[in-house]
N, C-alpha and C positions, 0 to 999 in steps of 0.2 A: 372752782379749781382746787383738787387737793393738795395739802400744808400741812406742815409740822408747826404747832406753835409750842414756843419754846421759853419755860419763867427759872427764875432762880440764877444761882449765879451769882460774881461777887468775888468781895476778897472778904478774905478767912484768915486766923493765925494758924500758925499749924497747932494740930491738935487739936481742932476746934472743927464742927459741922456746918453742912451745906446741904440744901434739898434743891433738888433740878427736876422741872417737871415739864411733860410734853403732851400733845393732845393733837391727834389728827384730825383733822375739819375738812368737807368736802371729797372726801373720800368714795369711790365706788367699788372699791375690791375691797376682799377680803387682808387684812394682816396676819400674815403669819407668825412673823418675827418684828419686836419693838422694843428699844437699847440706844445706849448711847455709845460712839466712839469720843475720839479726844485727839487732837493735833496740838503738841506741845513745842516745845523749841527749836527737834530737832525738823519739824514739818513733816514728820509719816502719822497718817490717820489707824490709831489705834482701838482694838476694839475695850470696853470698861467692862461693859455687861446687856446681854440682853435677855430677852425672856417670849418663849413662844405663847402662841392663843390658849395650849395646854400646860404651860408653868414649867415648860423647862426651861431653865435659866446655863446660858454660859456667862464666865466673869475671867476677866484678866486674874493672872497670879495674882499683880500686885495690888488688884481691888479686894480680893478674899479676905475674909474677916473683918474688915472696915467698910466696904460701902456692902449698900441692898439695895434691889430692886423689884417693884412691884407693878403689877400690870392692872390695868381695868377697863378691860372694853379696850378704845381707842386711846387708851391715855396710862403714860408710864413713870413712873417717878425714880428719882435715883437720890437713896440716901447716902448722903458721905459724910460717915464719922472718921474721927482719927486723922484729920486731912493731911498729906505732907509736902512740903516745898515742891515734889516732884510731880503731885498732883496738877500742880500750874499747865494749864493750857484752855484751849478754846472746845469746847466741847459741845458734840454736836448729835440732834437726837436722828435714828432713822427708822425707818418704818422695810420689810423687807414685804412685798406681797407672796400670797400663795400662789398665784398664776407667774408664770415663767414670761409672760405676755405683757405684765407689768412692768415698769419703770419702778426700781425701791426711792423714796424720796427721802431727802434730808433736807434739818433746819438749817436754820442761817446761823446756826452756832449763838455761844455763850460763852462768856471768857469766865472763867474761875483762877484766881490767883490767891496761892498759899504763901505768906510769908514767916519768914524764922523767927 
């Protein structure tokens, strides 16, 4: 059955880095698109950043200059430097397919919390 598995995560001071990484296992289609969102206090699932099969990457404003993201095959990493208090939420990795026929899956999420 295809799955995002999902490592990293944690509390952080702010200021201070975090690596979140994900791996899809089981999978029968192709990905196109692989990224993480984030649902923070207010509960809307926000997109952070993600990165196509050819390395385009979109990223929130407020990730630009502080986090990266890197892709390899089936598995995507998110680096976050610079963390900030508002960073804090549960963050969750997903996988978009190239067939329209597909279902896109998501992890079971990972809480990241920045304190002042």
């Amino acid at each position: 059955q295809a799955r995002l598995v999902e490592s990293g995560g944690g509390s952080v001071q702010a200021g201070g880095s975090l690596t979140l990484s994900c791996a899809a296992h089981g999978t029968t289609f192709s990905i196109a698109s692989l990224g993480w969102y984030r649902q923070g206090p207010r509960n809307v699932r926000e997109l952070v950043a993600t990165v196509t099969t050819f390395g385009a990457v979109r990223m929130a404003d407020s990730a630009k200059g502080r986090f990266s993201i890197y892709r390899a095959g089936d598995a995507v990493t998110l680096q976050m430097n610079d963390v900030r208090p508002e960073d804090t939420a549960v963050y969750y990795c997903n996988a978009k397919p190239e067939s329209t026929s597909q279902l896109e899956l998501w992890g079971q999420g990972t809480q990241v919390t920045v304190s002042s």
